[in-house]
N, C-alpha and C positions, 0 to 999 in steps of 0.2 A: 394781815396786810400784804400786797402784793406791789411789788415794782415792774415795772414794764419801760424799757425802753422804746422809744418812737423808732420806727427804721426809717432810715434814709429811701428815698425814689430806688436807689439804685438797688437795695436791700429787698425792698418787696417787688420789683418788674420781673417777668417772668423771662425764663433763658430763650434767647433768638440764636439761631442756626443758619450759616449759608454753606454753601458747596465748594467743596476746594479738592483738587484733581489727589489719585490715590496710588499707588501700585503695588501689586500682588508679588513679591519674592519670597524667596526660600530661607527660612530662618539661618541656614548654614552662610546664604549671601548675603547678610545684612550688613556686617562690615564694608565690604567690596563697595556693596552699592552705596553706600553715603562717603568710600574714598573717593569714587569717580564721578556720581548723578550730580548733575544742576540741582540742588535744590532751592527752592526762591526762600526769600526771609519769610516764617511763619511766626503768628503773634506769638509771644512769649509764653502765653497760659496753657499751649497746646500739646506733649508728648508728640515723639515725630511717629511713633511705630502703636499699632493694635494687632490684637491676635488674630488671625481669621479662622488658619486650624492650624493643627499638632504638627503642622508641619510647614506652613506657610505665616505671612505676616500681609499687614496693608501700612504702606510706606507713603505718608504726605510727600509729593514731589511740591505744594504751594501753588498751583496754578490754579485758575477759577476755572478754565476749560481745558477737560481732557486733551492729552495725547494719545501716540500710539501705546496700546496695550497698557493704560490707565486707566479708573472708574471715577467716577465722582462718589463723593462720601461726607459725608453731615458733619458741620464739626461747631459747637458754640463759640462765637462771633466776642462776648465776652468773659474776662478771669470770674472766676464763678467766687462771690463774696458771703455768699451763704453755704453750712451743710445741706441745705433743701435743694438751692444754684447747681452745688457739687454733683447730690445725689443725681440729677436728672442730666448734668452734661455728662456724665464719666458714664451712664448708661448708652450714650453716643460714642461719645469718643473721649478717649484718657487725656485728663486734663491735669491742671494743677490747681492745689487748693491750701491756701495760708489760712490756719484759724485767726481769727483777730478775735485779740483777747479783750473781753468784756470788762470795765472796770468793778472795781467792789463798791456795791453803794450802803451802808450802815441801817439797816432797817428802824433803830433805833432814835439815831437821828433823825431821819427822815418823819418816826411816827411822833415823835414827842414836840416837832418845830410846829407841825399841824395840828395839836392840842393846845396851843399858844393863840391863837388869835379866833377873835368872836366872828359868827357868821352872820349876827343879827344887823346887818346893815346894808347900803343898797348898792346892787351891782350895776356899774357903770361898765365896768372892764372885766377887769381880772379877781373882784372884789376887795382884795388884799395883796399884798406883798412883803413879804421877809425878806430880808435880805443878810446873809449870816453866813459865819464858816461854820467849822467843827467845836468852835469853843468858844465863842461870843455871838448875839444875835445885836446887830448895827443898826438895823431901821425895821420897825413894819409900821406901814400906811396903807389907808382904807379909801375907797375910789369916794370921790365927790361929785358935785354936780359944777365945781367950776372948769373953766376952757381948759386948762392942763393938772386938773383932778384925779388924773387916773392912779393908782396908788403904786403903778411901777413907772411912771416916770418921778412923781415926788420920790419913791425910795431911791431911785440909781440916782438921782441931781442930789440929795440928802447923802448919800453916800460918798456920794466922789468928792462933797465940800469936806467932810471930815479928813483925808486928804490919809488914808488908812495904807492904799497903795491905789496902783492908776487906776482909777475908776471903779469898779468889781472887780480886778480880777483876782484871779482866786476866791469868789464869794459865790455863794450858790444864792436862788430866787426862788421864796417858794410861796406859788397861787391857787388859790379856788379855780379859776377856769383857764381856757386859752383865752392868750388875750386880742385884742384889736391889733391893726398891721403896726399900727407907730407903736405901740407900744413893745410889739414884738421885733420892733426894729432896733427900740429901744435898749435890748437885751445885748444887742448885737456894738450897738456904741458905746455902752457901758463894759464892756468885756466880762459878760457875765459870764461863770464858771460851767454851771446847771441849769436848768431850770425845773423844779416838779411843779406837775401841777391834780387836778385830782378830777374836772370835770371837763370833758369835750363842749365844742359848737359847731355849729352849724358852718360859719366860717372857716375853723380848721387852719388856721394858721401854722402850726405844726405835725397834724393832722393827715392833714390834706396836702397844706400848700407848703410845707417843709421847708418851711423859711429858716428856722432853726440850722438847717443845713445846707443852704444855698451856698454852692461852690464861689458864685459870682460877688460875694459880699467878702469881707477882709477881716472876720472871726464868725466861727461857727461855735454854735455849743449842743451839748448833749440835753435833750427835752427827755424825762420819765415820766411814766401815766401811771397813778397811786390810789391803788384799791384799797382803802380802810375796810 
């Protein structure tokens, strides 16, 4: 079995670069020149100084248009959130790079909540939905064909009357597919912890349209894609 977390928009766009003014000093000057030079405010993720040679340096002065005895020089536009990001801006120009730590997710758990529930039934949605921590399983429902059938809104409305803590949280969600937008908005109002699910669509709800992680909404949660 394999886990895979969904990357966020910002996670998969590739690095963009604009121009920002440069100048060539003598590594013995380098001091000097950042006691005396203007330097304008540069983004945070940026390193001020690159090598040019054994004997020289390239010193961002921050301007978009050269001055006297400046060059223009490529620098990525933003903090680079990936090693792939890293790899390709610090080939430009020296950046900075925080690893952000991956949580641990239980193979275990993960494989055995998906031996739990029958696939013989008919997809409206998401097929199914679990909704469970690490040591109790609280609801699973199977999508129907009535108006609010779908077996993750019955679980989250079934779950939050139980009255266990507010709503999900702290509770992980685990589906046959991605699901439809309300339902995956659902996720979102319910304060759901997780979400796995095991089969893509065409829609792409997390996918594609990284609903899971829309900054604009007032809880995000982490979506993983689950290869049995």
């Amino acid at each position: 079995m394999k886990i895979t977390r969904i990357l966020t928009a910002e996670e998969e766009s590739e690095v963009q670069f604009v121009s920002l003014a440069a100048k060539i000093i003598k590594k013995v000057d380098i001091q000097k020149f950042i006691n005396t030079a203007e330097i304008c405010n540069l983004p945070s993720h940026l390193k001020l100084i690159k090598n040019y040679d054994s004997d020289h340096v390239l010193i961002l002065t921050g301007n978009s248009v050269k001055m006297e005895e400046e060059m223009l020089v490529k620098v990525p536009i933003n903090q680079p959130i990936t090693l792939n990001q890293y790899n390709i801006s610090k080939n430009i120009w020296p950046c900075k790079y925080f690893i952000k730590k991956e949580e641990k997710v239980c193979l275990k758990y993960v494989y055995n909540t998906f031996e739990i529930p029958s696939t013989n039934m008919s997809k409206i949605c998401s097929l199914f939905c679990i909704i469970r921590d690490e040591n109790k399983v609280y609801k699973i429902e199977y999508d129907d064909n009535a108006i609010l059938g779908h077996s993750i809104f019955k679980a989250i409305e079934k779950v939050s009357m139980m009255k266990v803590g507010y709503c999900c949280t702290n509770l992980d969600a685990f589906i046959y597919c991605e699901p439809c937008l309300s339902c995956c908005m659902a996720f979102v109002h319910g304060r759901i912890r997780r979400v796995f699910f095991i089969k893509n669509t065409d829609l792409g709800t997390f996918t594609k349209m990284k609903l899971c992680y829309n900054k604009n909404l007032n809880h995000r949660y982490n979506v993983y894609c689950i290869e049995l």
